[in-house]
C-alpha positions as CSV (number, residue, x, y, z in Angstrom):
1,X,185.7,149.7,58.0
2,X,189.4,148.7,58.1
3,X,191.7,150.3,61.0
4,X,195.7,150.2,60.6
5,X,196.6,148.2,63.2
6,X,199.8,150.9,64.0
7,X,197.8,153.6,64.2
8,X,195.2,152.3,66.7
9,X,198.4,151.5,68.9
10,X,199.7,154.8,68.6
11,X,196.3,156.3,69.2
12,X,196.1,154.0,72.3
13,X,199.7,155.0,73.5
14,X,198.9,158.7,73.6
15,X,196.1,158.3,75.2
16,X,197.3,156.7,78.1
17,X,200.3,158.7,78.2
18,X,197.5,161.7,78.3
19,X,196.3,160.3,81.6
20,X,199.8,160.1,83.7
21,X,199.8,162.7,86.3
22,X,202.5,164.9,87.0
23,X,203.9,164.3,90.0
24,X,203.8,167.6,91.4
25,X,200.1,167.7,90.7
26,X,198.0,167.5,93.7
27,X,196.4,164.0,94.5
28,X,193.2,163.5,92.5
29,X,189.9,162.1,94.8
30,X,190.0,158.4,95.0
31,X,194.2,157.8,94.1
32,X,195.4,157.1,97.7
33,X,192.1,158.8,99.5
34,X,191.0,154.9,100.6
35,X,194.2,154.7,103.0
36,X,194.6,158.2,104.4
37,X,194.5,158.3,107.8
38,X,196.0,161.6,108.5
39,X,196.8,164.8,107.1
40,X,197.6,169.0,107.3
41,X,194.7,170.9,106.3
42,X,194.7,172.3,103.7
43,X,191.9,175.2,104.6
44,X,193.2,178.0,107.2
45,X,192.0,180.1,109.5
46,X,193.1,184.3,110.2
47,X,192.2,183.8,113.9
48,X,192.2,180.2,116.2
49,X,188.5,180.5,116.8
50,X,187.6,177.6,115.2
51,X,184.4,176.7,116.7
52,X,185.5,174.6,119.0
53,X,186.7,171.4,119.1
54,X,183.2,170.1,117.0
55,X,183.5,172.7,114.1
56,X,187.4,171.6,114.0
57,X,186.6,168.0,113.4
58,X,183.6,169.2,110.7
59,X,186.8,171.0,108.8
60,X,188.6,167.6,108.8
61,X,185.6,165.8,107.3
62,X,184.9,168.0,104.9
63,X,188.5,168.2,103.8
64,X,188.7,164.3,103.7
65,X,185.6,163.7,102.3
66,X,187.2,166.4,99.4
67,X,189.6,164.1,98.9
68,X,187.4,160.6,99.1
69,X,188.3,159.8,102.7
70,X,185.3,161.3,103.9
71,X,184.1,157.1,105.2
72,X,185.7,157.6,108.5
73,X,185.7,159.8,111.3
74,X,187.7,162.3,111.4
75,X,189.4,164.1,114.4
76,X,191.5,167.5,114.7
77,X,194.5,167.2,116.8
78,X,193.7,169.7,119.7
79,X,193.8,169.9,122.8
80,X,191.3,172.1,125.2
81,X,190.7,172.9,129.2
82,X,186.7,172.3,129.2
83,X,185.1,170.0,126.7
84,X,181.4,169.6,126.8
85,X,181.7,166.3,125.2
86,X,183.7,165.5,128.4
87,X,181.8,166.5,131.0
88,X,183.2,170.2,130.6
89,X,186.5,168.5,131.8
90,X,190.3,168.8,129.6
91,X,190.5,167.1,126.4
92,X,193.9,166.3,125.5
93,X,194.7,165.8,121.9
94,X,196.4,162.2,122.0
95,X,192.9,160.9,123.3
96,X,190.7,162.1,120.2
97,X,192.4,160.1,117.6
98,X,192.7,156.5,118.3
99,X,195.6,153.7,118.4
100,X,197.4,153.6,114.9
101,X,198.4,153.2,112.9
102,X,198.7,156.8,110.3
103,X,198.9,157.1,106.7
104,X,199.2,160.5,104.9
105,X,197.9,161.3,101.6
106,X,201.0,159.7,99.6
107,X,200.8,156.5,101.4
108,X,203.5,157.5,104.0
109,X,203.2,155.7,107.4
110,X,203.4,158.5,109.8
111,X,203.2,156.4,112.6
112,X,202.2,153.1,113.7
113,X,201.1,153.6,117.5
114,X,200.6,156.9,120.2
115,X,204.0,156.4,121.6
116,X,205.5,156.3,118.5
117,X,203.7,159.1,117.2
118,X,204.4,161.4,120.4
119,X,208.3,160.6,119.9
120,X,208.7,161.6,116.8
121,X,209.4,164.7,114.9
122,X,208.2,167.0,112.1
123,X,208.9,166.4,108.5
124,X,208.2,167.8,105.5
125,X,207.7,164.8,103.4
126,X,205.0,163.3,106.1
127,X,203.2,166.3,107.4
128,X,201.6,167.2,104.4
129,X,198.0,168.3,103.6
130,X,194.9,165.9,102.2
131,X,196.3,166.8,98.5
132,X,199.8,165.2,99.6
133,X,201.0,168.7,99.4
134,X,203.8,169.9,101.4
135,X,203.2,172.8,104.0
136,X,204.9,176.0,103.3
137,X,208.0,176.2,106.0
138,X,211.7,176.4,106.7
139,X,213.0,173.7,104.2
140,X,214.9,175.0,101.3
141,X,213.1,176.3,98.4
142,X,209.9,176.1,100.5
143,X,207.6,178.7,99.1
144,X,206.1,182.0,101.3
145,X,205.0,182.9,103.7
146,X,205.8,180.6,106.1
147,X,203.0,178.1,107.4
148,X,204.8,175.4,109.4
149,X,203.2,176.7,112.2
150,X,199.9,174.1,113.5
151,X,197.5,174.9,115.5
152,X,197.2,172.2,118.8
153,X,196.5,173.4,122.3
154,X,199.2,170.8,123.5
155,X,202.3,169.6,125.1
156,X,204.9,167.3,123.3
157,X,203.2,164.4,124.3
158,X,199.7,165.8,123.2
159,X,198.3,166.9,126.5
160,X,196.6,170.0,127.4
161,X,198.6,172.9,127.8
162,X,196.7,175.1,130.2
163,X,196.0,178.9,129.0
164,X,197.3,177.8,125.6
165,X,194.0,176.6,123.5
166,X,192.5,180.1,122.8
167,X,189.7,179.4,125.1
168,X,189.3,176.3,123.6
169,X,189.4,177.5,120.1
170,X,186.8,180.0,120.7
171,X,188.4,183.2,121.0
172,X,190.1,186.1,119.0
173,X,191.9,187.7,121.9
174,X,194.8,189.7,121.6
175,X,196.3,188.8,124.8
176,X,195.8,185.0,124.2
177,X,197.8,182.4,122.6
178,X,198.1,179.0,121.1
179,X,201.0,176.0,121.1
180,X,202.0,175.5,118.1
181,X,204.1,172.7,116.4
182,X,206.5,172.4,113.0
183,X,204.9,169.9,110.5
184,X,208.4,170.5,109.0
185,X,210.5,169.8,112.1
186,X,212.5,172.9,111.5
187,X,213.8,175.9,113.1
188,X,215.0,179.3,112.0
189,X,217.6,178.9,109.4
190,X,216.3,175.3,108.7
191,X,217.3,174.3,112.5
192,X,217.3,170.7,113.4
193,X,217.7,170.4,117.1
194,X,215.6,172.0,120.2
195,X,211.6,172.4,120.8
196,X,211.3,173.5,117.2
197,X,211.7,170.5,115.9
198,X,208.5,169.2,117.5
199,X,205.9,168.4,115.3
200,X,203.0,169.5,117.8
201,X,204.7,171.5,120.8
202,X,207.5,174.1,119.1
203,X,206.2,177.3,120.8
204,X,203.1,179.6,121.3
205,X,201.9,181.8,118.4
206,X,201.7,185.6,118.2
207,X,198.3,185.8,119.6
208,X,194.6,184.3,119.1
209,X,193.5,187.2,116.8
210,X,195.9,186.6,114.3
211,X,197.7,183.1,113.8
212,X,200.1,184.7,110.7
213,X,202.7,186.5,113.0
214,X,206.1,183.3,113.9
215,X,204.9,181.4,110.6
216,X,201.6,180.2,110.9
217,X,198.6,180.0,108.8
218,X,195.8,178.4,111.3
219,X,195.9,174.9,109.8
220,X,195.2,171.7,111.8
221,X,196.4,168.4,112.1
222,X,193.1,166.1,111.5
223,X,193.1,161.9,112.5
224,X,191.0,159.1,111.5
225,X,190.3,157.1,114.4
């Protein structure tokens, strides 16, 4: 059987033009997956008990492995007061998640070291989820609600910060609340200078039962070591 050679070239462009992704779709499993050290998750949560600081890192694997990252291990970004991996002593956040350097999902460097890491602040374009999906917040045309707010337990330079962890990501209280930081580095009105620019320190939430209320959604930030 005879094929026109300009057909079968025309079949052949089609079909890879079929395949091109659109750049606003989310990342496919296996596109970037083998390089991502670091992402927003995705997956959120109506209350910070999470589980603990175990069931935390579980939702980080799970989301990676989602993804095709699931080959290392993965760590979420919190902080607590009495870890029983750690002799029931504190936990900060900086010490869960190794040296460096970070990519996100789109092959962004988020940082290369913990110094650099702790001086830096939120952004839009880098603090985005295991897709490489930006996080609802402050910038302009950002979708609602707003979801900047994410759940860490922790001062600016990823330390405990007493009574602020939920009882360790346990609880549901009312009367107890959670640090918060801005994956997009912004304040009200798209505000670029102050705490709320702080990608992992910007405030507390509203309360432990609900992590909605001042723009959150109960999402973490999750590490490979």
């Amino acid at each position: 059987m005879r094929i026109c050679r300009s057909s079968l070239v025309l079949a052949l462009a089609l079909s890879a033009a079929g395949c091109n992704d659109d750049n606003d779709n989310p990342m496919e499993p296996g596109t970037s997956a083998n390089r991502m050290t670091f992402f927003v998750t995705s997956a959120t949560s109506m209350t910070a008990n999470l589980g603990g600081l175990r069931s935390a890192d579980e939702t980080c694997l799970r989301l990676a492995t989602a993804v095709g990252a699931g080959g290392r291990t993965w760590r979420a970004y919190l902080s607590v007061e009495r870890d029983a991996d750690n002799g029931n002593r504190p936990t900060n956040a900086r010490d869960r998640i190794g040296s460096g350097p970070w990519i996100n999902a789109s092959g962004v460097t988020v940082a290369n070291t913990l110094a650099e890491l702790h001086a830096r602040t939120g952004n839009v374009d880098v603090f985005v989820d295991e897709r490489g999906l930006r996080i609802n917040g402050q910038w302009p045309g950002s979708p609602t609600p707003n979801e900047h707010d994410i759940l860490t337990g922790s001062t600016s330079e990823g330390n405990v910060m007493t009574g602020f962890t939920c009882s360790d990501w346990t609880s549901t209280a009312t009367d107890l609340q959670a640090q918060v930081g801005h994956s997009d580095g912004l304040g009200g009105g798209g505000s670029t200078t102050g705490t709320l620019t702080s990608w992992n320190s910007a405030h507390a939430n509203g309360s432990c039962a609900n992590t909605a209320p001042r723009g959150g959604a109960g999402r973490l930030y999750c590490f490979a070591r």
